[in-house]
C-alpha beads as a LAMMPS data file, in Angstrom:
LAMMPS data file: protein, C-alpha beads

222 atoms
221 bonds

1 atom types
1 bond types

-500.0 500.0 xlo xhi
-500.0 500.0 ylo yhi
-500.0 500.0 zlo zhi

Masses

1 110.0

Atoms # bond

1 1 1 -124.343 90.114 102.489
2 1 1 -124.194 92.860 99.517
3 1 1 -124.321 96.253 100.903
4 1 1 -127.493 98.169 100.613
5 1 1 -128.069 101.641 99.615
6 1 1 -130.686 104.034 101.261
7 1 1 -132.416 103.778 98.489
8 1 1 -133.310 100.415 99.873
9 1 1 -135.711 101.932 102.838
10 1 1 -137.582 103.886 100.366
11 1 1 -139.179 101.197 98.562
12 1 1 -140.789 99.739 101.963
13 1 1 -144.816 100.448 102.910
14 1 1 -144.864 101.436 106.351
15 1 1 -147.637 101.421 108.211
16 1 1 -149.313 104.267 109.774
17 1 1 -147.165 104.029 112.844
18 1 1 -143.996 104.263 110.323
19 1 1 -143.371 100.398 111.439
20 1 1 -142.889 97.107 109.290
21 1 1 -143.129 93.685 111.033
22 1 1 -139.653 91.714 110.370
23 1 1 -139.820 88.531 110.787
24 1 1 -136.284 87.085 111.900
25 1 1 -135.139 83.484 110.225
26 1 1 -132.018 81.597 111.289
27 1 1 -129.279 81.546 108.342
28 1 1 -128.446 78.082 108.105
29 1 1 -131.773 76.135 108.513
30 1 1 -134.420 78.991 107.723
31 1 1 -136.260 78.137 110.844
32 1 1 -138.290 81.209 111.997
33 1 1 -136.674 82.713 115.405
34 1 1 -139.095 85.652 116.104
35 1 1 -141.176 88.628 114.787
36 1 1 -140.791 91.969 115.467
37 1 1 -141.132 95.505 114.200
38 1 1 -138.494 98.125 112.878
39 1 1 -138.599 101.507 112.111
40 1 1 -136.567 103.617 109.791
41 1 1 -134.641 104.581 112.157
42 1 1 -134.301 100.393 113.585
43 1 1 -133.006 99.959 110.078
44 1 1 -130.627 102.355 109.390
45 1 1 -129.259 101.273 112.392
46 1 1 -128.962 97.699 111.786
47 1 1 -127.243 98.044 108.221
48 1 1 -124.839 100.329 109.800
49 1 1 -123.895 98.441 112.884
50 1 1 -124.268 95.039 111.200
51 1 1 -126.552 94.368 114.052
52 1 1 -129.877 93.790 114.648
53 1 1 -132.425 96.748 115.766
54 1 1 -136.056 96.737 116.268
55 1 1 -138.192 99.057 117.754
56 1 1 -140.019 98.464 120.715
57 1 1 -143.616 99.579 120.841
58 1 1 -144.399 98.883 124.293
59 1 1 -141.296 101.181 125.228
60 1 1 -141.490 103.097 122.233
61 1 1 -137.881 102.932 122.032
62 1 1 -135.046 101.712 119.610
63 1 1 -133.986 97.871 120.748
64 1 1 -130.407 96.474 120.602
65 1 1 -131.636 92.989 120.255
66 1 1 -129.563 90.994 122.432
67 1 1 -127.727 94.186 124.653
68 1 1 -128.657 93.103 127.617
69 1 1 -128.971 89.339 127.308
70 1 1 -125.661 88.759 125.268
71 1 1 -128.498 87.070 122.268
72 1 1 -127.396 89.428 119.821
73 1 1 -128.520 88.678 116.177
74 1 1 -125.750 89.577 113.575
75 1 1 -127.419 90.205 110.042
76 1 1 -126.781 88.043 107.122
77 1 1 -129.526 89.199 104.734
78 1 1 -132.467 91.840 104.865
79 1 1 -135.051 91.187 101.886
80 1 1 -138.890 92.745 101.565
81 1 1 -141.691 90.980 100.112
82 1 1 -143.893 91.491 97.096
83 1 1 -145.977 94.417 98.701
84 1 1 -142.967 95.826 100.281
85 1 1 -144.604 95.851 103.795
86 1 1 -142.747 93.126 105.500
87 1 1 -138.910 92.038 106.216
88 1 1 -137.222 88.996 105.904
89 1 1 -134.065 89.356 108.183
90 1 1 -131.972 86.602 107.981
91 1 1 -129.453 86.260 111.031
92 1 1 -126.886 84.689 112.940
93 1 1 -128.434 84.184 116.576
94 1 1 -125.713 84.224 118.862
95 1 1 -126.639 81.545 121.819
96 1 1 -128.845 79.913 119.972
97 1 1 -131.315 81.747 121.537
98 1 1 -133.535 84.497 120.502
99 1 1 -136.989 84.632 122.390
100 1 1 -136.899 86.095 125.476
101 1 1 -138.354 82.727 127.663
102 1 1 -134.723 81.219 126.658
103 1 1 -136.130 79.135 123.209
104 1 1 -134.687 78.999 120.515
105 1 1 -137.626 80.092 118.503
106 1 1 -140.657 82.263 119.840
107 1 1 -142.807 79.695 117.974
108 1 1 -142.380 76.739 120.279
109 1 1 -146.142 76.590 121.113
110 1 1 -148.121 73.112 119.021
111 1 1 -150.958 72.447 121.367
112 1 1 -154.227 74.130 123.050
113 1 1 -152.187 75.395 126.279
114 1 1 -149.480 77.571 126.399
115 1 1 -146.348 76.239 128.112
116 1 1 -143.552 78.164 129.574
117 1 1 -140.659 77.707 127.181
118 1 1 -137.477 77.874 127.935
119 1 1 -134.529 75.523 126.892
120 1 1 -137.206 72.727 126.921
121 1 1 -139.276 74.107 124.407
122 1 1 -140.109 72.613 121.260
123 1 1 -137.909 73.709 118.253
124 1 1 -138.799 75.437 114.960
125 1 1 -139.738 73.710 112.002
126 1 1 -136.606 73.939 109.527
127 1 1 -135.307 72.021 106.782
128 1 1 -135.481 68.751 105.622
129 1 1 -132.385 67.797 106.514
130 1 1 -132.317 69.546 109.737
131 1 1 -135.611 67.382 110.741
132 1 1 -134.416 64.538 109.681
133 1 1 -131.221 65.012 111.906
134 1 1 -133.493 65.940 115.293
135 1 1 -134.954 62.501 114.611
136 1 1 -132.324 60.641 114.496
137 1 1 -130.682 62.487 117.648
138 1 1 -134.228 61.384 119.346
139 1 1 -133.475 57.637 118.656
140 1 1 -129.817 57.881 119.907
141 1 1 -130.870 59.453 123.300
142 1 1 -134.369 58.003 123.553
143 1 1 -133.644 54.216 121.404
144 1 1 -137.203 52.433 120.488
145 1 1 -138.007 49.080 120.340
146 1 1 -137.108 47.959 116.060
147 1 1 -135.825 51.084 115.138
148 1 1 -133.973 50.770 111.996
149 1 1 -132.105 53.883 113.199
150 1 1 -131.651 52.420 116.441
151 1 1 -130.160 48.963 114.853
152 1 1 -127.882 51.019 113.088
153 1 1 -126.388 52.559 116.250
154 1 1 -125.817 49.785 118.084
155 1 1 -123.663 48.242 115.401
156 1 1 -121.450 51.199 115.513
157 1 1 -119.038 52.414 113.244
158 1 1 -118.529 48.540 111.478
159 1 1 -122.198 48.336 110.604
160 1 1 -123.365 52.140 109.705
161 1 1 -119.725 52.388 107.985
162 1 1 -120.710 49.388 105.698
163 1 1 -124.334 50.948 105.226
164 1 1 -122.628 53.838 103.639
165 1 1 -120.399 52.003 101.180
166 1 1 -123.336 49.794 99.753
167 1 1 -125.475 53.135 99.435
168 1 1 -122.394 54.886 97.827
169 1 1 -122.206 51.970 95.551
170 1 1 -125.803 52.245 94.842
171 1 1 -125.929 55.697 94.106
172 1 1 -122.796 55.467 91.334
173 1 1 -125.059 52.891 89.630
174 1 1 -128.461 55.027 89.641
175 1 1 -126.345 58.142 88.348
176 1 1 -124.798 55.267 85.474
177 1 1 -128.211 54.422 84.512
178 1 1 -129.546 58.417 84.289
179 1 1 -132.834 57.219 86.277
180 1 1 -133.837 60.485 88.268
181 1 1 -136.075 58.825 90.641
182 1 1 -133.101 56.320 91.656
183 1 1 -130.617 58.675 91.462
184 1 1 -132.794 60.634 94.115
185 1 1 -133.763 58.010 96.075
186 1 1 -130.148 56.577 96.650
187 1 1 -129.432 60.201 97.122
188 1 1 -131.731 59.987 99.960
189 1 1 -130.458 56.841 101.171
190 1 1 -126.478 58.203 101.256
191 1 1 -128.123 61.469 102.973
192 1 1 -129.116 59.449 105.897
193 1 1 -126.831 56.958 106.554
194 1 1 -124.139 59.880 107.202
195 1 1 -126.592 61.636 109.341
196 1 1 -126.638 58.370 111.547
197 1 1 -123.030 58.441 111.593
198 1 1 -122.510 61.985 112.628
199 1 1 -124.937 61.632 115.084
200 1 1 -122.946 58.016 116.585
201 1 1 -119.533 60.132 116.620
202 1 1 -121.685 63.383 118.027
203 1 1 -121.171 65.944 115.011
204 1 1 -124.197 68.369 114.788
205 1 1 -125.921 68.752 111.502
206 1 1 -125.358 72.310 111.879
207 1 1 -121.356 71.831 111.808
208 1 1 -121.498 70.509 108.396
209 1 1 -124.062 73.413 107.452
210 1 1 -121.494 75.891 108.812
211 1 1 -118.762 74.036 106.879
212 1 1 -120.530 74.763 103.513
213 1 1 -121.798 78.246 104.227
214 1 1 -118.500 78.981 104.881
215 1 1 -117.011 77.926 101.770
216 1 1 -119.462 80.034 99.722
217 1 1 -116.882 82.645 98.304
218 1 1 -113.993 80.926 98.765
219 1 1 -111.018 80.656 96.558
220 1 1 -111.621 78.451 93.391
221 1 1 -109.521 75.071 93.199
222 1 1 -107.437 74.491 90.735

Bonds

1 1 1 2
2 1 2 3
3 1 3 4
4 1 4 5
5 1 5 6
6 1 6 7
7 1 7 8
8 1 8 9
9 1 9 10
10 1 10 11
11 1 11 12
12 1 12 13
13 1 13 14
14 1 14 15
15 1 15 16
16 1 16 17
17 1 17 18
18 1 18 19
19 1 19 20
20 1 20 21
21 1 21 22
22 1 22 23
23 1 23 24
24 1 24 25
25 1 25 26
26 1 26 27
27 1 27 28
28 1 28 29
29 1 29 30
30 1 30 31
31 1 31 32
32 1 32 33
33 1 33 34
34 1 34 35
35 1 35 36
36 1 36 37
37 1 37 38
38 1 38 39
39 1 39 40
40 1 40 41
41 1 41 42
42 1 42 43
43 1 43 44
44 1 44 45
45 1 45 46
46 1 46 47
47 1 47 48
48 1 48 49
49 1 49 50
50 1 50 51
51 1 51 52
52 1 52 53
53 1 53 54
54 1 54 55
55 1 55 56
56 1 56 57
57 1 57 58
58 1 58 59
59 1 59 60
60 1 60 61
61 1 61 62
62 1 62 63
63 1 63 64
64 1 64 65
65 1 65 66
66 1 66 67
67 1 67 68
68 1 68 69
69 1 69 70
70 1 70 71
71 1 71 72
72 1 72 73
73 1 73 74
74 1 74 75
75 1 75 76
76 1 76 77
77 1 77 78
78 1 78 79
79 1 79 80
80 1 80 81
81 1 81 82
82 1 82 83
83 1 83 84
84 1 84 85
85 1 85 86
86 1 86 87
87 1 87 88
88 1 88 89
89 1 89 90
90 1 90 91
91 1 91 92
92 1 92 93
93 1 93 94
94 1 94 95
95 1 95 96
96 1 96 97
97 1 97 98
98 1 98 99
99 1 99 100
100 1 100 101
101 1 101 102
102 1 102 103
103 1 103 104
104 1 104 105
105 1 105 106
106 1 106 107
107 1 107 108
108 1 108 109
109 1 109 110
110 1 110 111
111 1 111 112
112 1 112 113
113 1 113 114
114 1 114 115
115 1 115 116
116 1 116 117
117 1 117 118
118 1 118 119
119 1 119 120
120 1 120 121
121 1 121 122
122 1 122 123
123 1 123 124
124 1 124 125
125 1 125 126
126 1 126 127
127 1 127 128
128 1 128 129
129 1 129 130
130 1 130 131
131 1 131 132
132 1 132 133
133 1 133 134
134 1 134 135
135 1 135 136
136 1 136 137
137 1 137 138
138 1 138 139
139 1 139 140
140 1 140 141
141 1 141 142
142 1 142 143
143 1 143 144
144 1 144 145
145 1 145 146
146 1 146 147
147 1 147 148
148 1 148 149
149 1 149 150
150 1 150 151
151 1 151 152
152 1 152 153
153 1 153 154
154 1 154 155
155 1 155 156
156 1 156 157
157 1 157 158
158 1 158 159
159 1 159 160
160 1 160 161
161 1 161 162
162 1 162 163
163 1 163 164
164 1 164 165
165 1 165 166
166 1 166 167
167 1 167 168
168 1 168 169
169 1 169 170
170 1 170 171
171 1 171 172
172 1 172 173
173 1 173 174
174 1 174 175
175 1 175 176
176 1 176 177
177 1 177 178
178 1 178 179
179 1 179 180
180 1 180 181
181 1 181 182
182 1 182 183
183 1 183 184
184 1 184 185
185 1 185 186
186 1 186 187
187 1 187 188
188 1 188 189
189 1 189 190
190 1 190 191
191 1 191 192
192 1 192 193
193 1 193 194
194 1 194 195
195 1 195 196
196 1 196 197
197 1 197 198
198 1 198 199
199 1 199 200
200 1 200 201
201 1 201 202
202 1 202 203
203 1 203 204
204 1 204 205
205 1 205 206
206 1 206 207
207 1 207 208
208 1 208 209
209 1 209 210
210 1 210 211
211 1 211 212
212 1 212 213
213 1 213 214
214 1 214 215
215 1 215 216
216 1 216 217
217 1 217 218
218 1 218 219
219 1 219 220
220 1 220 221
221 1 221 222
């Protein structure tokens, strides 16, 4: 994250409270965690501890997200939006959990009654690829009748392992021909076959996303 002057908290629109709703989103998938408010004080506390702060307005006190539960959400990025009256905070949740019923996400709820939560809970919408990955988890602990996915599995490493070659192949050919759409597609195709396989040998999505977030900065090759 690039450090931030004070300057920074000057250009926000607080309300008439002297609070702006932050919204929290994870680092790696952008899946929304939680909402809650800051204060001046919240932030200035947060950029100078590295950790997150809010400020409680049923307690009307400053909040150590995390103190007490061990969630603590380490800041990667703090952005404001057009009108300057609402914060992007993106973090790093530690547990993997961030609302206070034990989900991942306080926005667990899809239907017309509220449920309880918890570890059980239904998980943020993310990314693509993240999505993609949940379903493919789904078929490997819950298999369905003529799933391709499923098929795929059950072969193991000789038939998903072959999958991937003929798609590799494919894609070298769509990026010798300069067709976009093919290119993409095959793209697509290469995308998902390895998903299948990390899912077979029990590799998270989220390992490989940590793998590339932390080679951002590193040393060029030579």
């Amino acid at each position: 994250m690039q450090p931030l002057s004070p300057a920074f908290i000057d250009q926000l629109r607080f309300n008439e409270a002297g609070l702006i709703p932050a919204i929290a989103q994870d680092w790696l998938d952008g899946a929304v965690l939680m909402v809650a408010w800051m204060n001046r004080e919240a932030i200035e506390c947060t950029l100078r501890t590295g950790e997150v702060h809010y400020w409680s307005r049923s307690r009307q006190e400053l909040w150590h997200k995390g103190a007490t539960s061990g969630h603590t959400q380490t800041l990667r990025e703090l952005r404001y939006d057009c009108d300057a009256d609402v914060l992007l905070v993106t973090i790093e949740q530690t547990g993997d959990v961030a609302c206070h019923t034990g989900a991942r996400s306080c926005f667990y709820e899809e239907g017309d009654q509220r449920t309880p939560g918890g570890q059980g809970a239904s998980p943020p919408p993310a990314d693509a690829c993240t999505e993609l990955f949940r379903v493919i988890e789904g078929r490997r602990d819950r298999p369905e009748e003529g799933s391709y996915t499923n098929k795929l599995l059950a072969g193991g490493d000789n038939r998903i392992l072959k999958k991937i070659g003929e798609e590799s192949a494919e894609f070298v050919m769509a990026c010798k021909d300069n067709n976009a759409d093919e290119i993409s597609g095959e793209a697509a195709d290469i995308l998902f076959h390895m998903q299948v396989a990390l899912a077979h040998h029990g590799v998270s999505w989220r390992q490989v996303q940590e793998v590339l977030a932390a080679r951002r900065g590193a040393p060029r090759r030579h």
